[in-house]
N, C-alpha and C positions, 0 to 999 in steps of 0.2 A: 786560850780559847774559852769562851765560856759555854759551859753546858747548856742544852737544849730548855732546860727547865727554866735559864736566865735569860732566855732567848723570847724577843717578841719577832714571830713567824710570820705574823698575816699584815699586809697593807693597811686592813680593818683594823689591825690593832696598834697600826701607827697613826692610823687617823685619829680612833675615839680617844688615845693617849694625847695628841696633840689638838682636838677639838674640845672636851672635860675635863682637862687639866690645867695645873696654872702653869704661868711659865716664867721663867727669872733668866737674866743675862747674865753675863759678863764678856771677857776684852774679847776673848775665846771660844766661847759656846752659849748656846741657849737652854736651857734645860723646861724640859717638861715632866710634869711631876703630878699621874691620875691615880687615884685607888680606885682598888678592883669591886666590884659587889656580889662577884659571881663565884659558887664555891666550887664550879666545879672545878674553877683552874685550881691544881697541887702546884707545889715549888715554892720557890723563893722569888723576890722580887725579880721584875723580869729588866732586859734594859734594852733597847734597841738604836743601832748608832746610824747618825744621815752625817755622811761626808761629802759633800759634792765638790764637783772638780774646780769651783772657785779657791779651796783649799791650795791645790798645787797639783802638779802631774801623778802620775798612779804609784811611784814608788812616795811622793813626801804623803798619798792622800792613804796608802795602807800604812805607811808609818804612823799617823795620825792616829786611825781606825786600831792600830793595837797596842797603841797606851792609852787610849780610853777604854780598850776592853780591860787592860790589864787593871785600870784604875774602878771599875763598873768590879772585876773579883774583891776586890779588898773592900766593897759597899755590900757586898750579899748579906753578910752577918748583922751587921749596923741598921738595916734596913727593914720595915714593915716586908712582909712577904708577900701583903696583896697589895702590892705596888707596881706601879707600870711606871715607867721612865722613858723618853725618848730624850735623846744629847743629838745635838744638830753644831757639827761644828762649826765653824766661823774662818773666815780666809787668814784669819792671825793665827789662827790654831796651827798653820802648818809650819809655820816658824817657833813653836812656843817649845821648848823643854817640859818633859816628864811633870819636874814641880811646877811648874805653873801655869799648865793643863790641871793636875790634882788641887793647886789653890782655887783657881778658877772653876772647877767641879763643883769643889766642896762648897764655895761660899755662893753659887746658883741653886744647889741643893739645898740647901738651910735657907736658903729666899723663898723658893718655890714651895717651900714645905711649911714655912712660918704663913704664907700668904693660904695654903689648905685649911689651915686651923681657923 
């Protein structure tokens, strides 16, 4: 599970995330990828996950929801802190394996983040 700190809580904060950030695809997910300007938020980069039911039924779509949490822990260190993230999965995501969920992460994250600069 990830901590509350990694966590984006408010609706607001899935919007301005997916409204002023860029976004990159792949086979599996979409990534959205906004930095933050406000210092009051503390923490580490934050992530927030949309799995909707085009995914698969509620057990393939929390299976989905927590190997991208688990792959969203192993990015907190690697990550700018004032970073906001939203991962929207993809109806392939609910068939994909562990790695290639994390390939497919990784290589939207390093898109969305080359197209920031």
């Amino acid at each position: 599970m990830l901590p509350t700190a990694h966590k984006l809580a408010s609706s607001g904060d899935f919007r301005w995330t997916m409204k002023t950030g860029t976004r990159a695809g792949s086979r599996t997910l979409v990534v959205y990828h906004a930095a933050r300007t406000e210092p009051v938020i503390t923490g580490g980069p934050r992530f927030g996950l949309i799995v909707s039911k085009a995914v698969g039924n509620a057990v393939i779509r929390h299976r989905t929801s927590r190997r991208l949490r688990h792959l969203c822990m192993g990015l907190v260190d690697k990550l700018d802190p004032a970073t906001d993230i939203v991962i929207r999965a993809l109806p392939g995501s609910g068939v994909a394996t562990s790695a290639e969920l994390n390939d497919d992460l990784t290589a939207a994250l390093g898109k969305a983040q080359r197209k920031t600069r």
